[in-house]
C-alpha positions in Angstrom: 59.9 117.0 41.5 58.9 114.2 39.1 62.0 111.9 39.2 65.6 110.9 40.5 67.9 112.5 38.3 71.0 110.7 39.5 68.8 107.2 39.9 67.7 107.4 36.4 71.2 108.2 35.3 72.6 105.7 37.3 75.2 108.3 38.4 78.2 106.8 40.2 78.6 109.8 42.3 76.0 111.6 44.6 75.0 115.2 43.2 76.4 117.7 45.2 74.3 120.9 46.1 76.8 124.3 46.6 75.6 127.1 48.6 77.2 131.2 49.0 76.1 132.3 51.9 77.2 135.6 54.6 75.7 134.0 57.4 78.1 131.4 59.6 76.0 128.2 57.8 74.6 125.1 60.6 77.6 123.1 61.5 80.3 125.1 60.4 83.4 124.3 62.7 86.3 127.3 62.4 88.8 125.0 63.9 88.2 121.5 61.3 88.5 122.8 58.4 90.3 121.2 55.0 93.8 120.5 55.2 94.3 119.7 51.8 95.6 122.8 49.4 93.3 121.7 46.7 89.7 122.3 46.8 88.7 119.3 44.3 89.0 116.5 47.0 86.6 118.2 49.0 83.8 118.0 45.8 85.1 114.8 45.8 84.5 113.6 48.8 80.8 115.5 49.4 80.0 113.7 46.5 80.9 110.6 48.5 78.5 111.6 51.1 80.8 114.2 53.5 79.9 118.2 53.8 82.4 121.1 54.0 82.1 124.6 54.4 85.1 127.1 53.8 85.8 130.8 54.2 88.1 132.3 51.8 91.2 131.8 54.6 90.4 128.3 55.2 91.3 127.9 50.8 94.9 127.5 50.4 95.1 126.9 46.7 95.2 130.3 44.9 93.2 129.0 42.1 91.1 126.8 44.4 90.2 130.4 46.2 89.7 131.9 42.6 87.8 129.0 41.8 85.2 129.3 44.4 84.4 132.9 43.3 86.8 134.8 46.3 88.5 137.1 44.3 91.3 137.9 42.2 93.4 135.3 44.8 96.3 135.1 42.5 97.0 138.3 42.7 96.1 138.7 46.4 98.1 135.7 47.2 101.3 137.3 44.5 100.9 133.3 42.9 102.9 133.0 40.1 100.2 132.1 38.0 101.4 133.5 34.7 105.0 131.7 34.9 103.2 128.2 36.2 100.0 127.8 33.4 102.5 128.9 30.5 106.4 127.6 30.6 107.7 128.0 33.6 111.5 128.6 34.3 111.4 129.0 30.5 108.8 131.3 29.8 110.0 135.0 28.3 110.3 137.5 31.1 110.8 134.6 33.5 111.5 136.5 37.4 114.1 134.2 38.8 112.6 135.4 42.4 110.2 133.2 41.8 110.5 130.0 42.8 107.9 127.2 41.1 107.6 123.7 43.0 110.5 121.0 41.2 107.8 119.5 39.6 106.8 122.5 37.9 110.0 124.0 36.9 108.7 123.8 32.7 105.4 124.6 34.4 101.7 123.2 33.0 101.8 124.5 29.5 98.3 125.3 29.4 99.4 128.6 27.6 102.1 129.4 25.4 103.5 132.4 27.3 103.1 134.6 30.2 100.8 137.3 27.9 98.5 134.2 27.4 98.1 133.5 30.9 96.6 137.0 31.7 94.3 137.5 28.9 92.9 134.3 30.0 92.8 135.0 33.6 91.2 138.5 32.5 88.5 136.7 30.4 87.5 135.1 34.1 85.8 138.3 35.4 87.1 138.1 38.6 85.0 140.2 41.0 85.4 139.8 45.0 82.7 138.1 47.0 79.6 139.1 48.1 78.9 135.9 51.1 82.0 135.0 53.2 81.4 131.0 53.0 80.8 127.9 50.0 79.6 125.1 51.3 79.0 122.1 49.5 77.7 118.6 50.1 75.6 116.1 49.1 72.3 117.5 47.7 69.5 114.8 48.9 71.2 115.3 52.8 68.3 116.9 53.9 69.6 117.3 57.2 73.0 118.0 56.2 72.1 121.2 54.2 74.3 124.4 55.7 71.5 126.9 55.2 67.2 126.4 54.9 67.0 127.3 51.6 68.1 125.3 48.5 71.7 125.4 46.6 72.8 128.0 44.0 74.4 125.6 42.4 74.5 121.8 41.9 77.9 120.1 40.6 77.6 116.3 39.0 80.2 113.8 37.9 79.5 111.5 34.9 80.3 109.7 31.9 80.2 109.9 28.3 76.8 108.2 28.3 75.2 110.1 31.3 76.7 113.4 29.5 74.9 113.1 26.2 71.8 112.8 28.0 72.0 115.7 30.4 72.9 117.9 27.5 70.4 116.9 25.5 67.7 117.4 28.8 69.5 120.9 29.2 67.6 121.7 25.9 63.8 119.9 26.5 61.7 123.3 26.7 63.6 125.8 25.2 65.0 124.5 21.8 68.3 125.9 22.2 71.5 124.2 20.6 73.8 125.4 23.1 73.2 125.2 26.6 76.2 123.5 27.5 80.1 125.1 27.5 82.9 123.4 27.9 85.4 126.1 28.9 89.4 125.9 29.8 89.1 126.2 33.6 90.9 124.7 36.8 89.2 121.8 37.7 87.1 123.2 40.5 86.8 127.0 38.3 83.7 125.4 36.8 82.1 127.0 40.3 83.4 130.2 39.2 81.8 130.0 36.0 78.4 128.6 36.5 78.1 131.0 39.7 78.3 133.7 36.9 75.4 132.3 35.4 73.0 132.6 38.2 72.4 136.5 36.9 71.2 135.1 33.8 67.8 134.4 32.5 68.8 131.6 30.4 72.1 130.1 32.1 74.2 127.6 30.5 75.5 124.6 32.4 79.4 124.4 32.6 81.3 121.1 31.5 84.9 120.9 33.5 87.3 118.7 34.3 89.7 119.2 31.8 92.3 120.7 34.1 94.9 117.7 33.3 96.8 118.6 36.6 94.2 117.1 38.3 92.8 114.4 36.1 94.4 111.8 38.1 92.0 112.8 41.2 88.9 111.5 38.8 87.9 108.1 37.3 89.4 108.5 33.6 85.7 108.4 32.2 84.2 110.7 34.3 83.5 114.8 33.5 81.6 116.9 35.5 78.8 119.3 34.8 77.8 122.4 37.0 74.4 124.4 36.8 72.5 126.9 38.6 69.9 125.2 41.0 67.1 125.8 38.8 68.6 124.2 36.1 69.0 121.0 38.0 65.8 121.4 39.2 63.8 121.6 35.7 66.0 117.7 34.7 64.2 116.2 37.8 61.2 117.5 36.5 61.7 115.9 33.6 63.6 113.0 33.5 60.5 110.9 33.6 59.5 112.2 30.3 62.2 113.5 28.4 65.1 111.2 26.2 65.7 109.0 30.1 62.3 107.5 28.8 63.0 107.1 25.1 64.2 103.7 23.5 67.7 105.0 23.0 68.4 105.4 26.4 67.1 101.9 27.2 70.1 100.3 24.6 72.1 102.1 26.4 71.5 102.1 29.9 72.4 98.2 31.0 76.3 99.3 30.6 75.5 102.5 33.2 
């Protein structure tokens, strides 16, 4: 590799390398494993420097389990997904039975009714799991890496600025106008997505972070961005060459 990706953005947080593997990976500890329900603190916090690994049992979110490509987990887990990301208590066809956390009673409103909810979660092409962990954590720990190969995938956090510049690097040798998406998804679903794209010959990155139930776990200017490895791979390559070097970054830069 040519450059520091993250150096020459000036990237606030560490990129973070994410592996799916059916082997146990090197350090992995059955009996410390995440206590939070929410996956997104643990991205967080391997971007922070710290590495987790987690099996599909050790994910207590529903959508967190969806999100790291384990299955149709709200079904599995009976969530009551389709009440919770449309009105809740006050959708149509609302099962009393269920009962949604007090701070979700009129649920997320991400979706106007139940019906919306599951042509959404349809459109997610849930399929089950091939590996049996997801690890993630920082991606230049050499010696933390799980497994001896590299990532699948690599997840970044950044802002406006650094965002306009990966897109445009996303596009450097093949002249495309869209190799970006910016797709509704939980905030960690961006996995999801972009592991869907490793299959592909030409995969597109996938901009998240617009779950708003879990904006308040981010700096309010930062998005992320998640790719296949090889994507992230061909921007180090680049970056000494491509827009990083251009004049127009350089205005820009001293306010990174």
């Amino acid at each position: 590799m040519n450059g520091n990706l993250a150096e020459a953005l000036k990237l606030s947080h560490r990129p973070v390398g994410i592996w799916f593997g059916s082997e146990e990976p090197r350090g992995y500890d059955p009996d410390a494993q995440p206590s939070s329900r929410c996956v997104l603190p643990y991205l967080l916090a391997a971007s922070a420097g710290k590495s987790f690994c987690m099996r599909e049992e050790d994910v207590k979110c529903p959508g967190g389990a969806v999100g790291l490509g384990f299955g149709d987990a709200f079904e599995k887990r009976h969530a009551s997904t389709r009440f919770l990301l449309s009105h809740g208590e006050e959708s149509e066809g609302y099962d009393p039975q269920v009962k949604l956390p007090p701070q979700m009673k009129r649920g997320e409103r991400f979706f106007d009714c139940p019906d919306t909810v599951m042509r959404w979660k349809g459109s997610l092409g849930l399929e089950e799991a091939d590996y049996l962990y997801v690890c993630m954590t920082p991606l230049d720990d050499a010696a933390g890496r799980p497994y001896d190969r590299d990532p699948d995938l690599v997840f970044l956090l950044a802002n406006p600025d650094q965002l306009s510049a990966l897109v445009i690097m996303c596009g450097y040798r093949n002249g495309r106008p869209l190799n970006v998406v910016a797709p509704f998804c939980g905030a960690c679903q961006s996995i999801l997505l972009a592991k869907q794209e490793l299959a592909k010959e030409d995969p597109m990155a996938i901009l998240g972070m617009f779950d708003l139930a879990q904006r308040h776990r981010v700096e309010k200017d930062l998005l992320s961005l998640t790719m296949v490895y090889g994507t992230y791979e061909a921007l180090e390559r680049d970056c000494d060459e491509g827009c990083l070097a251009s004049h127009a970054w350089g205005q820009i830069t001293e306010r990174q």
